[in-house]
N, C-alpha and C positions, 0 to 999 in steps of 0.2 A: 374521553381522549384515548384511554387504552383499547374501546371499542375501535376508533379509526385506525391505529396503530397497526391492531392485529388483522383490520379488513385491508388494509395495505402489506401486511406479507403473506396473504392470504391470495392477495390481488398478483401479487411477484409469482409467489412461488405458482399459482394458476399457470401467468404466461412462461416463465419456463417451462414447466413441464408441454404445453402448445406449441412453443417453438421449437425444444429440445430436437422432436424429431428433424423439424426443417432443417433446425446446422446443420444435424448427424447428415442429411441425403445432400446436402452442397457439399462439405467435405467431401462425401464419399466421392462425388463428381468429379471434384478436384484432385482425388488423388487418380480415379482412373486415367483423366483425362492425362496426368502428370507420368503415367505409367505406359501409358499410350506411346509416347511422344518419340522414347527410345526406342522404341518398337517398329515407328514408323520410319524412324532416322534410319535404321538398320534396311530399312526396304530400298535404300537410294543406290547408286551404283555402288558397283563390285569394287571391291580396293580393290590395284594396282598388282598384278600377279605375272608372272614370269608368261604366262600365257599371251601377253600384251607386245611382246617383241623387246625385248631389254637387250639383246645383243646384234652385231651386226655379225655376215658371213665371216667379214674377213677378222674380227676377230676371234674366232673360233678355229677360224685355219690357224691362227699363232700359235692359239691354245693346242690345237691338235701336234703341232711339233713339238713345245713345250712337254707334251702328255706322252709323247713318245721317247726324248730325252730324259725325262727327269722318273714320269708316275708307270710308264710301260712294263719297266721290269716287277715292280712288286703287284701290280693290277692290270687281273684283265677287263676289256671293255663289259664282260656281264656281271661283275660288281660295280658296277657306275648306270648300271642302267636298266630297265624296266621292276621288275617288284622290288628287287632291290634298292635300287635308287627311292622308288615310292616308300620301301618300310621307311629309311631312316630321315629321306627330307621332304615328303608331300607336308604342304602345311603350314612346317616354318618357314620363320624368315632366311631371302636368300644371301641374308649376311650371314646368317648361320654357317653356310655352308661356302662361304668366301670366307671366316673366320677360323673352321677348320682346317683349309687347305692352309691358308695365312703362316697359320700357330704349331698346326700337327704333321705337316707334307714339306717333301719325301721323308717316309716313314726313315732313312737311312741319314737321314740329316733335317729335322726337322726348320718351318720356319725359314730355311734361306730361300724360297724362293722369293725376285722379287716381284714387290707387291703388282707390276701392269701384269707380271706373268700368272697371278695368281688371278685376275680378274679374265685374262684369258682364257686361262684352265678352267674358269666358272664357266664362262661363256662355253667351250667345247662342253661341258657335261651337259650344260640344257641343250645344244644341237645334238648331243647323242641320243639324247630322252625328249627328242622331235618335240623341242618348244618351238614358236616360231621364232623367226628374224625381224627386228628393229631397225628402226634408220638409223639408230645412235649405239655405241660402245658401251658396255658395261663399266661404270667408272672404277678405279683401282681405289674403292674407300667406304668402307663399310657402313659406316654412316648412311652413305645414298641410298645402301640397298636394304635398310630397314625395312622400309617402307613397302617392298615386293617379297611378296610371298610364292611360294615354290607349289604351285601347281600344275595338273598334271593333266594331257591329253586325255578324255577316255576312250581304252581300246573298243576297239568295233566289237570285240565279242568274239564268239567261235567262228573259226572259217566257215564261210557257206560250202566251199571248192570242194569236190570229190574227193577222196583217196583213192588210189590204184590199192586193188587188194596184191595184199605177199602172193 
């Protein structure tokens, strides 16, 4: 009896050691395939970016009076617009920057603008920073504009065009 005993974990520990390796490569399958998966999800359309037309003309024309009333005197248009504009919002979200004007503008009375003006004043910054035009208004609620992210035309590059020399 202890001969059978011993020829049966003799017999076990055999097939483990034979199969050990098989789990070890189904695992490993399963975890690339598990690893894969994210990777490929990530391949699927571009989330939703300011480049997609989030505002319309006319509101950007509000904003643009608004931006001359209220943001003119402390800012000029080349702080709101090309590298500038890219250092501080290519990226994030463009509640972000609905959030700042929200909470932090005019720098001389912070915060009172109200909030459609502030959704207008977004809108004229991405028509200064040639995003396209939307069929629809940037809603005045930051909430909406989690979801869009602030990115940015790329410039053509160095002029081709001559220079006259001095």
């Amino acid at each position: 009896m202890a001969f059978r005993l011993s020829a049966r974990r003799w017999t076990l520990a055999a097939l483990v050691c034979i199969l050990a390796p098989v789990l070890r490569a189904g695992l490993e399958a399963q975890t690339k395939t598990a690893a894969a998966k994210p990777a490929a999800a990530s391949k699927g359309p571009a989330p939703p970016s300011t480049l997609n037309g989030v505002y319309t003309n006319e509101q950007a024309s509000r904003g643009k009076d608004v931006y001359a009333v209220s943001c003119k005197s402390c800012h000029t248009a080349s702080t709101h617009t090309g590298a500038t504009f890219a250092k501080f919002w290519k990226g994030k979200q463009l509640s972000d920057l609905f959030n700042f004007i929200a909470t932090r503008m005019p720098k001389n009375d912070p915060g009172t603008l109200a909030i459609e003006d502030v959704a207008d004043v977004t809108a004229y910054l991405l028509k200064m920073n040639a995003m396209p035009v939307g069929p629809g208004e940037l809603p005045p609620d930051a909430d909406s504009l989690k979801k869009f992210r602030i990115e940015l035309k790329r410039s053509a590059g160095p002029s081709t065009a001559k220079r006259a020399k001095p």
